[in-house]
N, C-alpha and C positions, 0 to 999 in steps of 0.2 A: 545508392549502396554499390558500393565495388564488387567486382565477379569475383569468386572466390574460387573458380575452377582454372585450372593448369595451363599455363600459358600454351598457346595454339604450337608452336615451334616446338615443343616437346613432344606432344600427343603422337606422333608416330612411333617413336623409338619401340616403347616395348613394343606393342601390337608387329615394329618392323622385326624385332627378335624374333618374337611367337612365328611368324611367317617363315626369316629364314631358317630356323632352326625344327618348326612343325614341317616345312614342306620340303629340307633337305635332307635330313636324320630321322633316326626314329628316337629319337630322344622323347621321352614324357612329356613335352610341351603342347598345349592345345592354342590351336590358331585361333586368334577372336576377331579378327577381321581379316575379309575379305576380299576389301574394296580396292583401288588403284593405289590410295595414297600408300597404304596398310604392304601390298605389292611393290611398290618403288623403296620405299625402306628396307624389305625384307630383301632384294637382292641387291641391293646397297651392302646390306649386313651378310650378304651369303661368305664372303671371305673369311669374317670370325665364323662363322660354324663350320667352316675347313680347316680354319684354326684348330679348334675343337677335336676334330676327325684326326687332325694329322697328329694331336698331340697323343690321342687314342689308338694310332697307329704305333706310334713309335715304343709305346709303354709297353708291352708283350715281347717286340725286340732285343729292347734293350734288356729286360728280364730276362731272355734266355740266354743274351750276350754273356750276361752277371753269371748265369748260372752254369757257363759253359759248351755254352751251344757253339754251332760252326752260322759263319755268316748266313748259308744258303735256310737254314730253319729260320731264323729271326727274319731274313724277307719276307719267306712264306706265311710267318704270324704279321708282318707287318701291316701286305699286301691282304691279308683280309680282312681286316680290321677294316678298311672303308667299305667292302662290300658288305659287312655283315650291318653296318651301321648308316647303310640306303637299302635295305634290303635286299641286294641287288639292281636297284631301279636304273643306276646310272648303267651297268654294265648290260641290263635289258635293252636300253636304250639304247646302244651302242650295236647289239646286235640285231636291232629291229632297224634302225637305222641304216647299217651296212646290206641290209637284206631288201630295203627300198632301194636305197641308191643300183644296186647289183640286180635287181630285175629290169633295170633297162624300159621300165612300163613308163607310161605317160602321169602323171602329177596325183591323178585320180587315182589311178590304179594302184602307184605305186606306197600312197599316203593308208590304202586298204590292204596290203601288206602290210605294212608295219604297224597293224590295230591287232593283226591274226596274232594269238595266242604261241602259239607255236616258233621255231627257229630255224631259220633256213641255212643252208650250206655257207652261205656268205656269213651270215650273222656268226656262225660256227665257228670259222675262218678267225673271225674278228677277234672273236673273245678268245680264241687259243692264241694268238700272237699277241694281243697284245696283255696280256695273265702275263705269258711268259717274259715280254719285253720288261713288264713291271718289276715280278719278283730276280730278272736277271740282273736288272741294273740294282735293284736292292742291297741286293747279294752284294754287288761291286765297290756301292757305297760303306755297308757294315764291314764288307772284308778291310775297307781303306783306313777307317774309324767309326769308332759306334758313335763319334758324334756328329760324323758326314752322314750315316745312316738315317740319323735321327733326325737331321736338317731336311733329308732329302723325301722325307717320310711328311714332314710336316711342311714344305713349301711344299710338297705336289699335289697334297689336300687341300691347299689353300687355295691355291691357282686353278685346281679346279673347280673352284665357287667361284673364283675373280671370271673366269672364263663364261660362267653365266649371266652375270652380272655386264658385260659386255655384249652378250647375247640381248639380254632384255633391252638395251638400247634404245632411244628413239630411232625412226625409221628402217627397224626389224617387225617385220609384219609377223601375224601366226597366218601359219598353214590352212590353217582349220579354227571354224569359230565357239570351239569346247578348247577344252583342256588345259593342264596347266602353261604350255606355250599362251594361249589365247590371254591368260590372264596374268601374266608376267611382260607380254611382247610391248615392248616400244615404250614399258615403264618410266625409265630409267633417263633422265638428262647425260647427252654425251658426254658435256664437262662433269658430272658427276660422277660418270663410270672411269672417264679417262684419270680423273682424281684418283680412283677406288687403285686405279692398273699404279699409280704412280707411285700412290703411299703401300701396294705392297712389294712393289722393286725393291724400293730404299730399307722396308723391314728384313726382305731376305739378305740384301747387301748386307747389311748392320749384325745379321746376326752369322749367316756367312765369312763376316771378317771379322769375329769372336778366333773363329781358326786360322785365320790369316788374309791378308790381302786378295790371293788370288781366289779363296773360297769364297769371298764377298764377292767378285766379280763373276764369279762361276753360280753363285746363285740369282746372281740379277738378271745374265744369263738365261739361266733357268724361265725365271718367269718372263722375260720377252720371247724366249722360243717359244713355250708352252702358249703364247698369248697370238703368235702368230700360225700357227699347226691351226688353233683353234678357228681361226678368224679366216684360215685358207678353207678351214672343213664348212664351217657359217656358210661364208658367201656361196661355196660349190650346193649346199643344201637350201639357203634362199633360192638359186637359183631352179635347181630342181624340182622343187617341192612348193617353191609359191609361198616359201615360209618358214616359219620355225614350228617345234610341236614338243611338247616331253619328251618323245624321244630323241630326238635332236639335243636336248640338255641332255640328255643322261651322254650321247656320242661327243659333246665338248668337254665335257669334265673329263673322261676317260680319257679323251684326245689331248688333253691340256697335263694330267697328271701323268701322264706314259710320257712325255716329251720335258719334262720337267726333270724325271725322274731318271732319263737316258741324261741329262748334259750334267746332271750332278754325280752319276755316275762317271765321268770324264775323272782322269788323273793326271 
C-alpha cells in the first residue's frame, strides 16, 4: 500500500512560516516546531516576514501622505510600525548589544550584561541615533516620493530578516547554549543563505526600477550595503562574544535596516 502522507520535500514549509513569522513578529502565528529542520526553513523564510513588516510599515505612511501629512509624520508612523510589530525585541537587542560591546569586559562578562534587564548609556546612545537615523532618512524618502518612501519602508524590513538569515549561517557558532541564537546559529546552508541575499537584490532592483533605472540601482544598493554594515557588525560580535545570541539579531536587523534606509534616502 502506498504512503499516503506528504511528500518529505514539502514538510518544512509551513512549520518553516510558523517559525519565521512566530519568532520574528508578533503576529497570531503559533510555532509547532521547534527542531533544526523546522529552524532552517524559518530563517530561510525570515525575508517574507520583513516583507510583511515593511508592507505594514508603509501603510500608516502613506495614509497620512493621502491625508495630508508632511513627510516628517508619515516616517515617524513608518518607523514604528516595525518596532511595535517585534515588540521592540530587535531594537532591545541593539541596545543590549551596544552596551556589551561598550563595556570593554571580557566575553563572560560582557555576554552577562547584555541578559541585565536594564539599558546602559551605550545601549541609550544606540537606540537615540539610530531612531533618528531611521525616521530621518524616511523623511527624505517620503519627502522625494511616497513611492520612494514606501520602497524604502519595505526593502529595509526585508533586509533586515535577509540579514538574519545570513547570521544563522553555517559556521556562525552561538554565544551561549540557550536562546534563540543557540537555536537558529549555523542552521542555514551558505548556498542557501547566499541564494536568499540574491533573490532579494534582484526583487528590490525590479521593483526599484518600477521608478526608474537609477532607483533599481539604488535599491540593490540598498540591500548590498545594508548586508555588509551587517556582516562587518557579525564578525566584530563573533569575535567578541564567542558568538551570536538574540541579541545580536535583534543589533543586525536594526543595523541592516538603518543602512538600507540611509542609501535609499540618497537623491
Amino acid at each position: 500500500m502506498s504512503d499516503p502522507s506528504p511528500a518529505p520535500a514539502l514538510t518544512p514549509a509551513v512549520p518553516g512560516l510558523r517559525f519565521a513569522f512566530g519568532t520574528l513578529t508578533v503576529l497570531p502565528v503559533r510555532v509547532s516546531r521547534w527542531d533544526r529542520a523546522a529552524a532552517r526553513a524559518g530563517m530561510l523564510c525570515a525575508p517574507l516576514a520583513g516583507l510583511v513588516v515593511g508592507a505594514a510599515a508603509a501603510a500608516p505612511g502613506l495614509a497620512l501622505l493621502g491625508c495630508g501629512a508632511g513627510p516628517l509624520l508619515a516616517a515617524v508612523a513608518s518607523a514604528a510600525v516595525p518596532a511595535v510589530l517585534t515588540r521592540g525585541l530587535h531594537l532591545d537587542g541593539l541596545a543590549d548589544t551596544a552596551d556589551g560591546l561598550g563595556s570593554g569586559k571580557p566575553a563572560e562578562d560582557a555576554l552577562r550584561i547584555m541578559k541585565q534587564s536594564d539599558i546602559g548609556p551605550f545601549g541609550v546612545i544606540a537606540l537615540v541615533l539610530v531612531l533618528l537615523a531611521q525616521v530621518a532618512a524616511l523623511t527624505q524618502a517620503y519627502g522625494h516620493s511616497w513611492a520612494r518612501g514606501a520602497l524604502a519602508a519595505v526593502v529595509s524590513a526585508a533586509v533586515a530578516r535577509l540579514a538574519l538569515t545570513l547570521a544563522a549561517r553555517t559556521g556562525v557558532p552561538a554565544a551561549r547554549p540557550e536562546g534563540l541564537g543557540a537555536a537558529v546559529a549555523g542552521v542555514v546552508p551558505v548556498a542557501g543563505a547566499l541564494g536568499a541575499a540574491l533573490a532579494l537584490t534582484l526583487a528590490a532592483a525590479a521593483a526599484g526600477a518600477v521608478l526608474g533605472t537609477r532607483t533599481g540601482l539604488l535599491a540593490a544598493g540598498a540591500v548590498l550595503a545594508a548586508l555588509g554594515a551587517a556582516e562587518l557588525l557579525l564578525g566584530h560580535c563573533t569575535r567578541r562574544f564567542g558568538g551570536v545570541t538574540g541579541d545580536v539579531f535583534g543589533a543586525l536587523a536594526e543595523t541592516a535596516a538603518t543602512t538600507a534606509l540611509v542609501v535609499l534616502a540618497l537623491s
